[in-house]
N, C-alpha and C positions, 0 to 999 in steps of 0.2 A: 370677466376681466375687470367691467368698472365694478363694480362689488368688492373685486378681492381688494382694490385702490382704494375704495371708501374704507374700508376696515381696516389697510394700514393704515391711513392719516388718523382713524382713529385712534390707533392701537399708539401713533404716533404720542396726540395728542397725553393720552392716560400716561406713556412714558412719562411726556413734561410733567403732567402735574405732579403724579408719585416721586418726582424730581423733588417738585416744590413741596411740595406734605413734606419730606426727608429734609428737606433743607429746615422749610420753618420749625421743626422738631427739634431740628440739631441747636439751632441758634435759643431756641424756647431754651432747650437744655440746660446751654451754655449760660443764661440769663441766669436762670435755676441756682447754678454755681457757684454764681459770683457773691464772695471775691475769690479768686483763684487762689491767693495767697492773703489770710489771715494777717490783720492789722491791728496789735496789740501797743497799748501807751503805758508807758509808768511816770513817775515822775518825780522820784531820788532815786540816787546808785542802790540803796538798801532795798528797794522793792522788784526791782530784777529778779532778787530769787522767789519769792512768791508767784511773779508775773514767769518766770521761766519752769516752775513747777506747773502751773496750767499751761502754757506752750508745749511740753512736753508729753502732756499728755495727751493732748491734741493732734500731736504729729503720731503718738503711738493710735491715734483715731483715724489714721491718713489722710490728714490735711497740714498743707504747706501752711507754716509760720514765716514770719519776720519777723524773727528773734532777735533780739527779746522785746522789739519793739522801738517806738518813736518815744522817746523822751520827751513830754509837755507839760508845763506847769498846768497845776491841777484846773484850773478853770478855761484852759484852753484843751486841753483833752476831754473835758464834758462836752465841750460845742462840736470836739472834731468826730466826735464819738456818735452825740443824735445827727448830725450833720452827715454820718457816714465816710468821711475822709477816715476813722479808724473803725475798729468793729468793737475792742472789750477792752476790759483795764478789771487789775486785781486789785486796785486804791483807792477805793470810792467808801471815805469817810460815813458814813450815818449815825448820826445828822449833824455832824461839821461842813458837810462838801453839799447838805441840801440846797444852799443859795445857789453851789452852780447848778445842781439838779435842775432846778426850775427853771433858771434865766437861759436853758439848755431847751427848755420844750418839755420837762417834765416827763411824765409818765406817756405821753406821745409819743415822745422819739427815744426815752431813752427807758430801759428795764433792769433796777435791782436786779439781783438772781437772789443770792444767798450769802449767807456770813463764810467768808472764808478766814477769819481770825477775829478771837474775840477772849475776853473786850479788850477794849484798847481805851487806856486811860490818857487824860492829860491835864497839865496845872503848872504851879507855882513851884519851882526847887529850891532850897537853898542847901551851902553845903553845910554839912553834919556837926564841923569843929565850930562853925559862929553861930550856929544852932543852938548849939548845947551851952558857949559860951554866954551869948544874953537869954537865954530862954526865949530862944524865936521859936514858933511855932503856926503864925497867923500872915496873915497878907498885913492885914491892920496895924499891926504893931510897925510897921513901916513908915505910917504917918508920924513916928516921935523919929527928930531930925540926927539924935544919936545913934538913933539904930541904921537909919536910912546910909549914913554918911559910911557908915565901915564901905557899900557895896558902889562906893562914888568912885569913878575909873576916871572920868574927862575932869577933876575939880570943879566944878559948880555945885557941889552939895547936896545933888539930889541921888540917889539911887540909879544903877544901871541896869534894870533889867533885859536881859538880854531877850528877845522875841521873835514874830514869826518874820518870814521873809516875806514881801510887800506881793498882795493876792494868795496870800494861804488862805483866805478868811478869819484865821485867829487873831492876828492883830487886828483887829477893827473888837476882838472880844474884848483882849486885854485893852483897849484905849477905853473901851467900855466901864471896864472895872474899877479904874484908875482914877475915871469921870465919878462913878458911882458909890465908891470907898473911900474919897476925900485925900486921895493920892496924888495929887496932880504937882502940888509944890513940894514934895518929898522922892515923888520915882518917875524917871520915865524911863520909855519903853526904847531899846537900842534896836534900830532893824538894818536888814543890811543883805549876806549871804549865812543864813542858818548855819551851815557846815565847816564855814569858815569862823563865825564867832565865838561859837562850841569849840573848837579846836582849840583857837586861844583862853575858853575858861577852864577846860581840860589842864592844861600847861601851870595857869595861876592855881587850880585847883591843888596842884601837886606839888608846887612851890609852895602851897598852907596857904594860900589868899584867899577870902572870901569870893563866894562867886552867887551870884541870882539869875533864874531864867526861868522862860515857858519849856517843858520839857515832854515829852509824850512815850509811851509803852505798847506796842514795842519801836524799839530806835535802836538804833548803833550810839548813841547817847546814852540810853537808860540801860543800854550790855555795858558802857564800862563804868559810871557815876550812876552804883544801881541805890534806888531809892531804898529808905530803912537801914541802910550800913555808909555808906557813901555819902549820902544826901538826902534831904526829908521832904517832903511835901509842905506847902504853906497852905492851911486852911482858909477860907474866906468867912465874914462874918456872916453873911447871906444868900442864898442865889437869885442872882442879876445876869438873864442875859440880854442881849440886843434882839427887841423883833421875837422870842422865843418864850413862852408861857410855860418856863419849868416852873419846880419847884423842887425844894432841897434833895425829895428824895428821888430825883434824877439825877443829881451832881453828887451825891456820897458814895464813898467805896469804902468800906471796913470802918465805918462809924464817923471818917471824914469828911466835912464836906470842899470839895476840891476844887469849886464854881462850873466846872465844865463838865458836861453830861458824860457817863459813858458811851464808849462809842462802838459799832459792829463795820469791820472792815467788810467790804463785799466786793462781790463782782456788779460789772457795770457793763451792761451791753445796748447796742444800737435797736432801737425794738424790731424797727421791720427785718434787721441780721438776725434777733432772736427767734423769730418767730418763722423765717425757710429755713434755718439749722438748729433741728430740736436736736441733733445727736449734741454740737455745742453747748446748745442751752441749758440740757442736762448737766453736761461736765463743768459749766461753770456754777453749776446748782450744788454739787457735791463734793468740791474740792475744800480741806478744810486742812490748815499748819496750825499745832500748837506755838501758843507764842511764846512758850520756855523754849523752842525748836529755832521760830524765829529770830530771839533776842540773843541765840548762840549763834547762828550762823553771820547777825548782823556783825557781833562781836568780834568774830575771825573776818569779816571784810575788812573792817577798822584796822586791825593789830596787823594783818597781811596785805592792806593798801590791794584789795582783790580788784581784778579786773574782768571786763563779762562774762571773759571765757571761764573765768574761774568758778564766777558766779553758776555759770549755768554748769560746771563740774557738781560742785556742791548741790545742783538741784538733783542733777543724776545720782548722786550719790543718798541724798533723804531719801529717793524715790526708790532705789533698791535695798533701806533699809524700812521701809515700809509696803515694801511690793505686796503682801497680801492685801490691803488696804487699799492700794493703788488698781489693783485686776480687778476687785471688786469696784469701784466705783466707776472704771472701763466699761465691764461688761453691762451695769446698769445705764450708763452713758448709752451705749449701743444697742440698748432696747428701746431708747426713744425713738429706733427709727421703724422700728416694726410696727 
C-alpha cells in the first residue's frame, strides 16, 4: 500500500513537470513566432504597390500582414525597423537612405536583402520648351541671372528649384550643389510637401510655364513629365557629393552626368526578424517589379487619385499577370525552410 502511495506522488509529480516541459515548449514556440502579424512600413502613397506586391505574397506564405502597412517618413522607418517596432520596407534607397542605414545600427540591426527595382535614377529637371528655347542643358548655366530669372515664382530673382521634402536626405544633396556650383545667388531650393509642389508645377507645366525640380525614376512624377519628351535632365559640371567619395562614373547614366549616383531600391529588414524567418528572408531576396511596370501603375494612381484598396487590386492584378514568375519564386521562398 505505502509503495503503490509513493509511485503515485511520483507518477504525480512526472504529470507536473511534463505539464511544465509542454508549457515551456509551447511559450518557446509562441516566442519562435513572433510577430504574429507582420509589420511592413512605406513611406509615399506610390510605393504601396511594390510594398503590397511583397505582402501578398507573404500571405500566400501563410503569414498575417498589416497591409499595406505603417506609413513613416523614411528615416523614421529605418529606426522603427532595427528597433523592431516594424519588420521590412520595400523603399530602402541605396545609397541615398545609407545615412539612415547607419544612424539606425547599421548592419546590426538592420539587413539589405536584394534589389527589388532597379536602377532608379534621380537629378535636375527642367521642362523641354525653356530647354530647347535657351539651350539649357547644365545645372551651371543657371548661375547667368537671365536664365535663372525665367524659373523665379516668389519675385526675388533667383531661381525656384523645386526640391526634397525636409529628411528625404536629398535636400541636404541639392543645398550641397548649390554651395558647390556657385548657385547660391541665382537658385534656391523651394522645400515644403513634395506632392503637393509637383502638382502645382504639373498645372504651370501645362499652362507652358517654365518649371525646375529634383525629380527621381521611378515616381508618379516621372509617369506623367516623363524625361526626353516632357522634360530633360540638367547635367552638372562635376561630381560633388556630401561625405560620399564618388566619382563621375557613379552619377552618369547614358553618357550624362546627373550628380546623384544611381540607385538600387531594396528590401529592408530587422536583422534578428531576418534571420528566425528564412522563409521571409528569402521572399524578400527574390521579389523583383520592372520599373516600366512600376512607372505605369504609379501613372494610373495619379490619373485615378487611387486609394489602397485600389492599390492593393492593382497589386493582385500584376501578380496574376505574372503568376508563373510569382509560383516560382513562392516555391523557392518555401525551400528556405527545409
Amino acid at each position: 500500500m505505502l509503495a503503490r502511495s509513493r509511485w503515485a506522488r511520483l507518477g504525480q509529480r512526472w504529470g507536473w513537470l511534463s505539464a511544465l516541459v509542454a508549457l515551456l515548449a509551447l511559450v518557446s514556440g509562441a516566442c519562435e513566432r513572433e510577430p504574429q502579424v507582420l509589420q511592413p512600413t512605406y513611406s509615399t502613397r506610390e510605393e504601396i504597390f511594390q510594398t503590397e506586391v511583397v505582402n501578398l505574397g507573404l500571405e500566400r506564405l501563410g503569414f498575417a500582414v498589416d497591409a499595406p502597412g505603417k506609413q513613416l517618413s523614411y528615416a523614421t522607418a529605418h529606426a522603427a525597423i532595427a528597433e523592431g517596432n516594424s519588420d521590412y520596407a520595400a523603399n530602402h534607397w541605396n545609397p541615398l537612405h545609407d545615412p539612415f542605414f547607419q544612424s539606425s545600427g547599421g548592419e546590426s540591426a538592420l539587413q539589405r536583402l536584394d534589389t527589388i527595382v532597379a536602377p532608379a535614377l534621380q537629378g535636375y529637371l527642367v521642362d523641354g520648351q525653356t530647354a530647347r528655347a535657351v539651350g539649357l542643358s547644365s545645372l551651371q548655366q543657371l548661375r547667368q541671372p537671365e536664365i535663372a530669372e525665367r524659373f523665379d515664382t516668389d519675385g526675388d530673382g533667383r531661381a525656384n528649384l523645386l526640391g526634397c521634402n525636409p529628411g528625404w536626405q536629398c535636400e541636404s544633396v541639392i543645398e550641397h550643389h548649390l554651395q558647390e556650383y556657385g548657385l547660391e545667388d541665382t537658385v534656391e531650393q523651394e522645400q515644403g510637401i513634395y506632392s503637393d509642389m509637383m502638382a502645382d508645377a504639373i498645372e504651370r507645366f501645362e499652362r507652358g510655364e517654365p518649371i525646375l525640380y529634383y525629380g527621381w525614376i521611378p515616381s508618379w512624377v516621372g509617369a506623367v513629365l516623363q524625361p526626353g519628351s516632357d522634360v530633360q535632365w540638367l547635367t552638372v559640371p562635376y561630381t560633388s557629393l556630401p561625405q560620399r567619395p564618388l566619382t563621375a562614373e557613379n552619377t552618369q547614366m547614358n553618357g550624362q552626368n546627373l550628380g546623384f549616383p544611381a540607385n538600387q531600391i531594396q528590401t529592408l529588414a530587422n536583422a534578428g526578424f531576418a534571420q528566425r524567418h528564412p522563409v521571409v528572408r528569402r521572399w524578400l531576396e527574390l521579389v523583383e517589379i520592372p520599373i516600366s511596370d512600376l512607372n505605369a501603375e504609379y501613372r494610373y494612381m495619379r490619373r485615378n487619385d487611387a486609394t489602397p484598396a485600389d492599390i492593393r487590386d492593382r497589386a493582385q492584378d500584376w501578380i496574376a499577370q505574372h503568376e508563373h514568375q510569382f509560383e516560382r519564386w513562392l516555391e523557392r521562398a518555401r525551400n528556405a525552410a527545409r
